[in-house]
N, C-alpha and C positions, 0 to 999 in steps of 0.2 A: 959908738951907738947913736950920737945923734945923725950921723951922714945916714941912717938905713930915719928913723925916725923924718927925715928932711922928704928924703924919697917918698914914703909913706904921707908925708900931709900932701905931695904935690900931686899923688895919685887919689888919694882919699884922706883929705881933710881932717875927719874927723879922727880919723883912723892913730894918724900920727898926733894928736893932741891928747888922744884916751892915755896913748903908752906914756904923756909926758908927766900927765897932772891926772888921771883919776876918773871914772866916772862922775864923783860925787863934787867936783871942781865947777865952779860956774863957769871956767873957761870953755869944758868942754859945752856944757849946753848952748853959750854963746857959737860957738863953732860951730855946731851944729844946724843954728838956727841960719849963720850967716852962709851955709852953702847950699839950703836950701835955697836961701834969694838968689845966690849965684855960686860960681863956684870958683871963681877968684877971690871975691873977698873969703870966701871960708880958707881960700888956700895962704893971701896973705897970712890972714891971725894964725893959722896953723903954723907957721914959721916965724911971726912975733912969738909967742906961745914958748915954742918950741926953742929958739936964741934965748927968751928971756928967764925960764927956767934950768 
């Protein structure tokens, strides 16, 4: 499950952080916020996120 989740944050970010931690998870708001600045750093944390959970 996490190899489709990995795919999913490298395509959209947020996307893959929602299915790890939650709407109500500060991680996803953070992620959110960091792929609006860019969409690298959203995709890094998407993949911290995502290994660290």
């Amino acid at each position: 499950m996490d190899i489709i989740r990995i795919i999913l944050a490298i395509l959209l970010p947020p996307v893959g952080v929602l299915m790890q931690v939650g709407i109500a998870n500060k991680h996803f708001w953070i992620n959110i916020v960091l792929t609006l600045f860019g969409y690298i750093p959203g995709i890094i944390h998407a993949i911290w996120v995502i290994a660290k959970y």
